[in-house]
N, C-alpha and C positions, 0 to 999 in steps of 0.2 A: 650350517643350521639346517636342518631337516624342514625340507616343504609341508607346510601346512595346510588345513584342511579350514578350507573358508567356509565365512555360511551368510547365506543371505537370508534375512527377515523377510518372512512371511506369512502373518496371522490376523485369523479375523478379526480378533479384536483390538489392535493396535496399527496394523498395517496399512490399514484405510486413513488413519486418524495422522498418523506422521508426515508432518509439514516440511517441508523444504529443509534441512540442516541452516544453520546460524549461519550468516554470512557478511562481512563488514561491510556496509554501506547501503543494505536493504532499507527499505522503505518500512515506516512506524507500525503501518497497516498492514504490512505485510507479518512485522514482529510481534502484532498482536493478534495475527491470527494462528501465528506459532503456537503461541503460551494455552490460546483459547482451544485449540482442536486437541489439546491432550487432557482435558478434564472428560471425564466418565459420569455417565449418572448411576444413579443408586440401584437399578437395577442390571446394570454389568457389573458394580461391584459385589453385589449378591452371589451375581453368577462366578466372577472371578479369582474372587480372592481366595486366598491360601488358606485363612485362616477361617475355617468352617462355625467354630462355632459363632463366631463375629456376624457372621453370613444370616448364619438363622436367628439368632436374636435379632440382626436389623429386618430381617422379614415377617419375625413373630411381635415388635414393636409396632410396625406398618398395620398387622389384621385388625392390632387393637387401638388404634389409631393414637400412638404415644410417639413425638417427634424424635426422629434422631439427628446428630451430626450429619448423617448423609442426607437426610429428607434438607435440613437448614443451606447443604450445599448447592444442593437441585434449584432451592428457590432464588440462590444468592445469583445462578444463572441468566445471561452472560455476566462476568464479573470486569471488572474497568480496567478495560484494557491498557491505560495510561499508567494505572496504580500496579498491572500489574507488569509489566517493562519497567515501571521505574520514573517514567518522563513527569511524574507528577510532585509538584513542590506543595506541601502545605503548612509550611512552618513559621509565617507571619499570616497576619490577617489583608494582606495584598491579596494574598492567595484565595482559594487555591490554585496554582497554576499547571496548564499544562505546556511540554514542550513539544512542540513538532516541526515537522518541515517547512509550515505554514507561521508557526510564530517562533521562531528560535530558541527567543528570551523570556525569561521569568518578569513578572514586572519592575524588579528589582536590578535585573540584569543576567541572570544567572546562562546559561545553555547547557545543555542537556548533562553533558559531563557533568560537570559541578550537582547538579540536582541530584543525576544516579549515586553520585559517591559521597553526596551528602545524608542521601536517606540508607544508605548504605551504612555509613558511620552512626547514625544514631540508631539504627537497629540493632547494629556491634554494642554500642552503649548500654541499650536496654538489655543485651543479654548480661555482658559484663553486671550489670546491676542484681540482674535475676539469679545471678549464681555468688557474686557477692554477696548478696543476701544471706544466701545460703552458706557461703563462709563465713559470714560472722557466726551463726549461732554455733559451727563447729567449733570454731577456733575458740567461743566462749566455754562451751562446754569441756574441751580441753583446759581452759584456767580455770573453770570452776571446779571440777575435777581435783586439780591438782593444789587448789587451794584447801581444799574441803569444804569450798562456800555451797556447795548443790551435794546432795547423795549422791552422785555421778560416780559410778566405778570405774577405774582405769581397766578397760580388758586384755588389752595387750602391753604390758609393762616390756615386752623384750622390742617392741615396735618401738615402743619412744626411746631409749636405747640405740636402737638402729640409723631414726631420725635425726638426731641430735648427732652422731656420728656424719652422717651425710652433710649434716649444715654449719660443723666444723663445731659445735660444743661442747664445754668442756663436761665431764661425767664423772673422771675420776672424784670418788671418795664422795659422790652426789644421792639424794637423796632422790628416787625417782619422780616424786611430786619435786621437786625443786627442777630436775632437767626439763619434765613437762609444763612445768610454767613456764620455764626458758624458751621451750618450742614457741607456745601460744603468744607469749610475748614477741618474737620475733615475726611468726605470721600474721599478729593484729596489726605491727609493725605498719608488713609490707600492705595491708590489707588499707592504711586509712592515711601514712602521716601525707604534710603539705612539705615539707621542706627537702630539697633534695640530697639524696645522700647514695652511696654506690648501692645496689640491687643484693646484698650478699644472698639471699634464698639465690633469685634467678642464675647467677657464679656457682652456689653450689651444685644447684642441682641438673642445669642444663651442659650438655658436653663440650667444652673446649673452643672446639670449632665452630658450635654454632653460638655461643658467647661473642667470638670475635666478629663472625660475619653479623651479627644485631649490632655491633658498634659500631663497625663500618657503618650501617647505616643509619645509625645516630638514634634507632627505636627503642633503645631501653625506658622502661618505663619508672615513672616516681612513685606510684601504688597506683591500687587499682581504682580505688576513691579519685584519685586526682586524676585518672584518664577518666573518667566518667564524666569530672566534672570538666575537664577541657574539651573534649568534643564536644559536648553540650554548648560551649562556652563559642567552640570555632566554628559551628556550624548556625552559630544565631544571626538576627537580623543585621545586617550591614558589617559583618566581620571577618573572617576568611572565605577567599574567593578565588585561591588557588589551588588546582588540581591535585598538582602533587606534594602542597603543603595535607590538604585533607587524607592523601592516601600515607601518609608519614604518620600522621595522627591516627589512619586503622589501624599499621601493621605496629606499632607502641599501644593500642588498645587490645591488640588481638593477644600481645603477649603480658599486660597484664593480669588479662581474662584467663591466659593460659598458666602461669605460674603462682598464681595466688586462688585463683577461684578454682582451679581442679586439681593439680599437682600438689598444694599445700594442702587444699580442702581434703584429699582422697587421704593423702597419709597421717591427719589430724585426725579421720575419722577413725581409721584402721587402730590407732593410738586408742582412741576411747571405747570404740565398742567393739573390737577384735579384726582378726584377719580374716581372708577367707578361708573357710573348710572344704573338704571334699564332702559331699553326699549327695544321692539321689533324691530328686523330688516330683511332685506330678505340676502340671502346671496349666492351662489356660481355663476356661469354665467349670468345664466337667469337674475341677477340682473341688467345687462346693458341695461341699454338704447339707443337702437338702431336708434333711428331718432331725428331731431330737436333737439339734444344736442351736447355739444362738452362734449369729453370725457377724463379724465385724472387718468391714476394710479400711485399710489405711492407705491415705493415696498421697502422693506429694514427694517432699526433700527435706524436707529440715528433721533430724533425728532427735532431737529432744524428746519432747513428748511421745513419738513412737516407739521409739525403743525402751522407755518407759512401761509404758502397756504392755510390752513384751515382757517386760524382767516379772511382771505381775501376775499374765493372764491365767498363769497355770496354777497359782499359788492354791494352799488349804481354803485361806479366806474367799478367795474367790467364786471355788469350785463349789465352795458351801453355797453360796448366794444365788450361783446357777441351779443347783438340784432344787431349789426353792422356788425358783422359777419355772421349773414342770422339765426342765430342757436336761437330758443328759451329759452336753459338751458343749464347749465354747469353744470357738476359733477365729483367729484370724487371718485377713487375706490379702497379700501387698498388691499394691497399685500401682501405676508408676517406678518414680526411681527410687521410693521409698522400698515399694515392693522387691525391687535386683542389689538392697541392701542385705533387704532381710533374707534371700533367699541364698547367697553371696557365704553367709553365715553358716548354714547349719541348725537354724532355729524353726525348721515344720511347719513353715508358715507358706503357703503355695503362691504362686502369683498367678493372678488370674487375668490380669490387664492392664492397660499402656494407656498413655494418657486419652489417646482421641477413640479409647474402646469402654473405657472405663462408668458411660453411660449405660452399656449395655449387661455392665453385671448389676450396676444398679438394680435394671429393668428385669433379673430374675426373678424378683420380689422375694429372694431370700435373706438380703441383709436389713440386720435391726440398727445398723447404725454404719455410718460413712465416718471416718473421721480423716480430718484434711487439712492440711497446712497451708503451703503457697506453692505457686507455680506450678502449670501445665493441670490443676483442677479446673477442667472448663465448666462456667459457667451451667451450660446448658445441664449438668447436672441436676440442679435442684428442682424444675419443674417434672425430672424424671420421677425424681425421690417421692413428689406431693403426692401421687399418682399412687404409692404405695405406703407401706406404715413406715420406711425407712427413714430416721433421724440422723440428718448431716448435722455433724459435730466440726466447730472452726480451733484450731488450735491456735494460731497466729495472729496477731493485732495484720500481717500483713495481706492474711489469704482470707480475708472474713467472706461469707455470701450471703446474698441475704434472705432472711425466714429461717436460715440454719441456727443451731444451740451453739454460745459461746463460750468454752471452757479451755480457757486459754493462758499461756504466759503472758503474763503483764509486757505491753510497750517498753517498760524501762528495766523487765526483768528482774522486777522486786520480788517479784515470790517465787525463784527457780529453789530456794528451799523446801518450795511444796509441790515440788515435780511428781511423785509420785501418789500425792493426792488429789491433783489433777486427773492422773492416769487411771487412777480408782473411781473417781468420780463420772470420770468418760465411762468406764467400763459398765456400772451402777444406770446408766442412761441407756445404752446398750442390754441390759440385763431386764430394766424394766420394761423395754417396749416388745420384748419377744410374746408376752401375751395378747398384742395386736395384730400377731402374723396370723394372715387367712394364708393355710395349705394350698387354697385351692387359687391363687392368684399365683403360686409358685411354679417357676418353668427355667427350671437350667439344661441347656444345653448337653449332651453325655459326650463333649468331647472334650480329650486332655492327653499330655503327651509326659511321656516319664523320661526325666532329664538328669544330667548329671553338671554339677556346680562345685566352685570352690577354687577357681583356675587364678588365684592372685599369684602376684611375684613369686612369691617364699615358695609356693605350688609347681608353679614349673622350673622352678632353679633344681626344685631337688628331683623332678623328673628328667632335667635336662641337663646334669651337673653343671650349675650355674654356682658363681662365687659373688656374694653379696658384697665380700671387702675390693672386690677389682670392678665392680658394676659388668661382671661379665657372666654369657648364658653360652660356656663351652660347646656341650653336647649339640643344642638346636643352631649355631652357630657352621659347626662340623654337617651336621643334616643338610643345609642350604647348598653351604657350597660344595659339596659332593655329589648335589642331585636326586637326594632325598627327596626335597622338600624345591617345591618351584619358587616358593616367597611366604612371606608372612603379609595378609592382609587384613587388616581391620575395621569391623564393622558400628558406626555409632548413628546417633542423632535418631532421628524423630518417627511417627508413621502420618505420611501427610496424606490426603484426598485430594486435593489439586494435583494434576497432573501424572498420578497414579492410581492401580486399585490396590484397595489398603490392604499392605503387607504380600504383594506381590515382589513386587521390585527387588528386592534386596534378597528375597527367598530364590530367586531364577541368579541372579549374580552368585552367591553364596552356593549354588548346586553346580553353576559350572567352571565355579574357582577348586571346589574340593575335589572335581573330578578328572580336573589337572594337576594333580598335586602340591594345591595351596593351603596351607594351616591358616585358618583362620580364627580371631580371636573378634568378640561383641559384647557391645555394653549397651546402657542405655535403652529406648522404646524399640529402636532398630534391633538390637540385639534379642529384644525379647521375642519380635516375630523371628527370630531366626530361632528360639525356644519351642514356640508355639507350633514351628514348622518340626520339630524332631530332630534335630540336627544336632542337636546338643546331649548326645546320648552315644555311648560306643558301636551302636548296631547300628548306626546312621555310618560306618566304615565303609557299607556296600555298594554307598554313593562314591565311594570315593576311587582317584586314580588308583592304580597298584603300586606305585612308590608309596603316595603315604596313607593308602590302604595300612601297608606293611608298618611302616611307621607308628599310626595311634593302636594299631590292635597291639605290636611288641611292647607300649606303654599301656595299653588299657585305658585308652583316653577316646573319648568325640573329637571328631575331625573339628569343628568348632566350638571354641575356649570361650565360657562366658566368663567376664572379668570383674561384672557388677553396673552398677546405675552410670547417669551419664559422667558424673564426674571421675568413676575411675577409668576415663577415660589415657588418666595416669597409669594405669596398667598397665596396658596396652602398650600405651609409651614406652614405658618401660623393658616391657619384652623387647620390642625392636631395637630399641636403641644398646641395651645391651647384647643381646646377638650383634649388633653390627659392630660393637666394640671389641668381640669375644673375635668376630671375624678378621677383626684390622683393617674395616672401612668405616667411612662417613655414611651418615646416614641418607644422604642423594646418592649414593651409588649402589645403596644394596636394594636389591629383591622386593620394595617395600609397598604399602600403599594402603589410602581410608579409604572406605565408601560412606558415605553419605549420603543413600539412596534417595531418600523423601524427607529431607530435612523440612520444619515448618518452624518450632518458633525461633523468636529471637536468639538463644543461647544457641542455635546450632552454628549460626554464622561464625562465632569465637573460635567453637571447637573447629568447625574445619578447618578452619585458616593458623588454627594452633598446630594442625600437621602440618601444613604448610609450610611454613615456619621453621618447622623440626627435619624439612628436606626430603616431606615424602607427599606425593602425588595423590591429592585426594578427587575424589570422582562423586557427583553427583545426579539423579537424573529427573528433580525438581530442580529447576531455576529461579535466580536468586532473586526477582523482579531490577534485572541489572540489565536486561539486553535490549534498552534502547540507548546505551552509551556504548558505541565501539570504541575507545579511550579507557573506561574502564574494564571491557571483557579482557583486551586487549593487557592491559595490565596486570591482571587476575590471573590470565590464561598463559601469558608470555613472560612479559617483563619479570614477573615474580620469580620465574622458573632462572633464569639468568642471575636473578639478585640472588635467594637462597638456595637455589636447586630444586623447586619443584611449582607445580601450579595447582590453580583447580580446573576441572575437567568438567562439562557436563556432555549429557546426552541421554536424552531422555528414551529410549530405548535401552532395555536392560542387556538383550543382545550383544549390542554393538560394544554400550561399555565393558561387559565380560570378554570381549576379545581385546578392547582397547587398554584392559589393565592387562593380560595375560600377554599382550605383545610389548608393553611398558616391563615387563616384567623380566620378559626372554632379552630384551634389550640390554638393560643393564646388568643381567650375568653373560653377557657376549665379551660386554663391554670389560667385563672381571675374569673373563678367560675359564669361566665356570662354565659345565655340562648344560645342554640347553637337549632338548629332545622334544618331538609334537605334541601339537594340543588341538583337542579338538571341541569347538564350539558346539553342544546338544542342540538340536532343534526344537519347537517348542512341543513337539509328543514326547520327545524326551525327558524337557524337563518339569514338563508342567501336566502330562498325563502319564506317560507311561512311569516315571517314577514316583511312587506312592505318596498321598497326600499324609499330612501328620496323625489320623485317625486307621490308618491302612497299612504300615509300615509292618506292623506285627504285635502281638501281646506284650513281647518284651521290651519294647519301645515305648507303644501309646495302649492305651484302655479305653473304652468304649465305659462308660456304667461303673459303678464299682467292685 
């Protein structure tokens, strides 16, 4: 192996701030002064972050004194250090307790282990929940669909076709609404029953090997509903109090999170509302359009009603109702992971923001109307909106706010026969409030970056000569282990503020993966500042090593693949695990790896640990509020990697982990007898000044203006 070229951390703005590294048996005070000395205030995040136009609207908020997520941070300073290790129990009214060196035990009896992996588990459960959620109304809109109970259009008829093949159903001489209710039938299935019965989804679709190694440890799960409600259930007052009973109840929660709420949810969507396409689009602020339009975002997950207002906005009748309104265009602008649906698609609709940014387009005062489902719509939205004429619209009995307009699916989903009257009605609210917009309260940002999308499965099989009937990705398979290609690594989960500045993290990892020769692929809020940052564009090549320099320019591709929202997190999956099957390895031995830079809500916990799972090494450098239990890092970090072949990683230096995946990396092609060659770690003039920020790259990349 060829001697490498090491690099030591040294920067102002983090190098003072980094604590001691994790250490088993440090002292609580010590552990919380870890967690505590890598929060930023609002004015290093101004300074530091990647994502400029983020930068200026929290500073153009601040002149006019309208609060944001980072000022709410500032004030939340210092934050509880117990709550934030972990050491705190408050899930009876004994409570709430803390543990320490000084009191061991909870009042109930608990010590620290048990408490970490208790609140560990039930934050697993809440995501499981959160994204649950979220599969029901796919997997419904798939049977309503197929029943002809909703105007629901099936958009990809050769997807359900494909599905149905994958999960063993029968099709010959089938009516494609009868296969598609077979699907949604089977994934409501796994999604709710109480009686146990073998997992066929998780048999079909997970691979062989990692089938057997879940058995072995006895975590198959009986849906996702009944892990939800058993952790809940083991984690209650006076009921399970064993270590490694609780951590058998994650890793059965982590995989029902994983094959029913992402894997079924992704390819149920792909069924109803299409795959993804290739096309360019522009993407972070700058993308609004600031005059002669009425403006509309859509922020959240649940595609019902969104994609509804899509199939509408451009129609005759519409466009009549806008011209009447004084405005010559209407548009819309995804948010969230509604937004890396829409944008996924091919449907001109730009993304402009991610969940914990999503205030600050608010705050341009160019949208006549928010509209918003559930999850990851924080809160502090609405007092932004007061502030201006913009009307928050709730679509979900789940995601209501309040002072917001309710125009929504009925609770019991009695009137999805009037989904598109809904949709026009949303629009109609939207439409009439654009004669309340003052010009002169309007202020967006002129920065945006021109991106290229559309990177699902069926997308790079056929750039990769990949074979959908062997679950195998030939080409990119051949690329790896010739030394093409150093690995494929994957980027998901959240953009947090604790313990990062936002949307740094993952952009400095991501710049010195591609300039080692890593293809990488992102979904989700994480993925979209890898958007924001330009990277997702072919001219973003120049970043990259000269292996796969060489590589995406012969394909005419971005060194990093956007895959879609968090749950096609199954993409992603999918890529790897097929290259690894096209290769004739397991997926612990190839090339592989997540980041999970700045994971924050609940649902990210699932997903990590659903790569986990799948035998590949995920890295993150927010911590999990876990490290005041060395029993559980310890098992997270170790024991996991023994039982399926891989762990989670943290370190909160983005540095250190960019070396620690690329030497994970070089490892197991040594280990495969594959070409290994040097890497070299950038310094941080490298990567964080001298190469161009996403406004600076070039015209052909990003635009300034329009």
């Amino acid at each position: 192996m060829a001697d490498k070229k090491k690099y030591t951390y040294e920067d102002e703005l983090t190098g003072s701030r980094m604590a001691p590294d994790y250490t088993p048996g440090m002292p609580l005070k010590d552990r919380i002064k870890l967690v505590h000395r890598l929060n930023y205030s609002k004015e290093e995040m101004v300074k530091h972050t990647a994502n400029k136009a983020v930068a200026e609207m929290v500073d153009f908020m601040g002149k006019h004194d309208i609060c944001s997520t980072f000022d709410r941070f500032a004030q939340q300073h210092p934050q509880c250090g117990y709550g934030l290790t972990g050491a705190c129990c408050a899930f009876c009214s004994y409570g709430p307790c803390r543990v320490t060196e000084k009191t061991p035990l909870t009042v109930c009896g608990k010590d620290v282990d048990l408490v970490v992996a208790g609140n560990a588990l039930r934050r697993l459960a809440a995501g499981l929940s959160a994204h649950g959620a979220h599969a029901r109304e796919v997997f419904i809109s798939l049977k309503v669909a197929a029943e002809g109970i909703a105007p629901i259009p099936l958009k990809s008829r050769e997807k359900g076709f494909a599905v149905a093949k994958l999960l063993g159903i029968e099709t010959e001489g089938k009516a494609i609404e009868t296969i598609c209710g077979a699907i949604a039938d089977r994934f409501i299935d796994d999604l709710q029953r109480a009686l146990p019965k073998e997992h066929e989804t998780l048999k079909a679709l997970a691979p062989k090997e990692r089938v057997e190694t879940w058995e072995k440890l006895d975590i198959i799960p009986i849906s996702a509903y009944h892990e939800c409600f058993e952790t809940n259930n083991l984690t209650s007052h006076g009921t399970d109090s064993d270590f490694e009973s609780h951590m058998q109840a994650f890793l059965r929660t982590v995989l029902a999170y994983s094959i029913t709420t992402v894997v079924s949810t992704s390819l149920a969507t792909d069924i109803v509302y299409g795959i993804p396409k290739r096309s360019t689009i522009n993407v972070n602020l700058g993308s609004i359009v600031s005059e002669d339009c009425i403006n509309i975002g859509i922020n959240g997950h649940a595609p019902m009603v969104a994609f509804a207002i899509c199939d509408i906005v451009g129609t005759p009748r519409i466009m009549e109702k806008v011209k009447k309104a004084g405005a010559k265009d209407i548009r819309l602008y995804g948010m969230c992971c509604t937004g890396g649906e829409f944008i996924e698609r091919d449907l001109g609709i730009p993304l402009v923001a991610m969940a914990s940014s999503a205030e600050m387009a608010v705050a341009t005062g160019a949208f006549e109307a928010i509209v918003v489902d559930q999850q990851d719509v924080l809160p502090g939205m609405m007092p932004v909106a007061r502030q201006f004429h913009t009307k928050v619209i709730t679509t979900s009995p789940s995601g209501r706010k309040e002072g917001a307009i309710v125009i929504e699916l009925d609770y019991y989903l009695k009137n999805l026969d009037k989904l598109y009257d809904l949709a026009e009605e949303i629009l109609d609210v939207a439409i009439g409030n654009y004669q309340n917009r003052d010009p002169k309260r309007v202020y967006v940002p002129k920065v945006r970056a021109k991106v290229e999308m559309g990177f699902g499965v069926e997308e790079v099989m056929k750039l990769f000569n990949g074979s959908a009937s062997d679950r195998k990705i030939h080409g990119l398979a051949e690329l790896v282990k010739s030394g093409k290609i150093r690995g494929i690594v994957n980027f998901g989960s959240c953009g947090n503020i604790r313990g990062a500045v936002f949307e740094r993290n993952q952009i400095i990892i991501a710049k010195q993966l591609i300039r080692n020769d890593v293809l990488v692929t992102c979904h989700g809020c994480s993925g979209m500042g890898l958007l924001f940052a330009g990277l997702a564009h072919s001219d973003a090549s120049k970043l990259c090593g000269e292996r796969l320099r060489e590589v995406v320019e012969a394909k005419d591709i971005p060194p990093v693949l956007h895959v879609g929202a968090c749950t096609d997190s199954t993409r992603a999956g999918q890529i790897m695990a097929f290259t690894a099957n096209a290769a004739g390895v397991p997926n612990p031995s190839m090339p592989l790896a997540m980041v999970a830079a700045d994971p924050a809500a609940e649902k990210t916990m699932g997903a990590r640990y659903s790569f986990v799972l799948q035998g590949i090494e995920t890295y993150s450098c927010v911590q999990d509020n876990t490290i005041a239990s060395d029993r559980f890092m310890d098992y997270v970090g170790n024991r996991l990697r023994t039982m399926v072949g891989a762990g989670m990683n943290w370190d909160p230096d983005p540095y250190r982990t960019s070396e620690d995946i690329l030497r994970m990396l070089d490892k197991k092609r040594v280990d495969l007898g594959w070409p290994v060659w040097e890497y070299t770690i950038g310094t941080k003039g490298e990567i964080e000044d001298q190469i161009p920020d996403t406004v600076e790259i070039g015209q052909n990349l990003c635009s300034i203006g329009y």
